[in-house]
N, C-alpha and C positions, 0 to 999 in steps of 0.2 A: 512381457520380457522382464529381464532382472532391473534392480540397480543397478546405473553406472558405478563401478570401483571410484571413483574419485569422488563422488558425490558425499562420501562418508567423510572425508576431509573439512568438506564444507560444513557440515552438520557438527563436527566437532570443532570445529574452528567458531561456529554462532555458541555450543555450550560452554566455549572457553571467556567468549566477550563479555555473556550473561553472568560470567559465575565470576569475572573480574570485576565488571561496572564498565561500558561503553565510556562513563565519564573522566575514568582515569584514563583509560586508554586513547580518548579525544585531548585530554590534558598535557597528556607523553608528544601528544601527536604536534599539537601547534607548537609545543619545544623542539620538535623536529627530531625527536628520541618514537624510533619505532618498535614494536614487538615483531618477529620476525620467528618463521621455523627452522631450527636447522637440525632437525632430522626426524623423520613419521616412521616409524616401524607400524604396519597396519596387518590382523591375523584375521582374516575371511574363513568364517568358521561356516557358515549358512550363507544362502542368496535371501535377498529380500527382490520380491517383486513388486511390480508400480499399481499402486495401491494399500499396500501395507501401510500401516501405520507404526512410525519407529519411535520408541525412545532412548533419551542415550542420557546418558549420565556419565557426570566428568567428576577426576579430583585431580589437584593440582596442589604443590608444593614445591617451595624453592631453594633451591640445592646451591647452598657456598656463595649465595648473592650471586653468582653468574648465570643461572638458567632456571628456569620453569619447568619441571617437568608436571607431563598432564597424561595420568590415566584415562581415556575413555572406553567406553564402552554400547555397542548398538544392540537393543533388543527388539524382537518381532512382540509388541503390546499385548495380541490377540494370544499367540503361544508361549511368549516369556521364551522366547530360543534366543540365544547370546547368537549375535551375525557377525560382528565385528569387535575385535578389542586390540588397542593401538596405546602405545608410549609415543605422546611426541615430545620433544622438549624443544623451548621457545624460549628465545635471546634475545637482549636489550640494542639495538644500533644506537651510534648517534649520524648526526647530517652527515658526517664522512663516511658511513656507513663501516665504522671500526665498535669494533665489539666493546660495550660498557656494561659494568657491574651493577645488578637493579640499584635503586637508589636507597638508601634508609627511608626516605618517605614513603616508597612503593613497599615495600617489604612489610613494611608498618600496617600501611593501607591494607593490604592484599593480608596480614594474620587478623585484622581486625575483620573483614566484609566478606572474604572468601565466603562463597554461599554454593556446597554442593548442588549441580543441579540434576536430579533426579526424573524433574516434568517436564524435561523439554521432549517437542514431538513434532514429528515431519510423516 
């Protein structure tokens, strides 16, 4: 059978943690400042069926200190066929769950470490 369509989410959602640092993002976290999506456009170009081996490769840049936008993209390993290429862009909450401007320290953080990821693989 195919991929599940949602599963591409997920996969882009693990090269966005990687290409941030899990560390910042568990930092954000126990301040109770979350990363959140607030909107996936996803374009289904190919199916990938279960057993493929995908890679996906992410960039990501942030736009006016309010949002993250993240190119991804899903490729079939074995044929290099593009399956999936998606804009999502990702927003800072706080514990009120009201929309905050990344921080100077994130912004800092995130031009210093951002690290293309190219080898991530499912």
């Amino acid at each position: 059978g195919f991929v599940y369509h949602s599963h591409y989410l997920k996969y882009f959602e693990r090269a966005r943690e990687e290409g941030i640092g899990v560390g910042i993002i568990k930092k954000y976290y126990k301040q109770r400042i979350h990363m959140v999506v607030r909107s996936a456009n996803l374009k289904y170009r190919l199916p990938a069926t279960h057993g493929d081996i995908l890679k996906v490769t992410t960039d990501c840049i942030i736009k006016k200190n309010k949002f993250l936008r993240c190119y991804h993209k899903a490729y079939n390993i074995e044929t290099s066929a593009l399956l999936v290429d998606s804009v999502v862009d990702i927003v800072m909450i706080n514990k009120d769950n009201n929309h905050i401007c990344f921080p100077t320290e994130f912004e800092q953080f995130f031009k210093l470490n951002w690290r293309t990821r190219g080898d991530l693989l499912w």
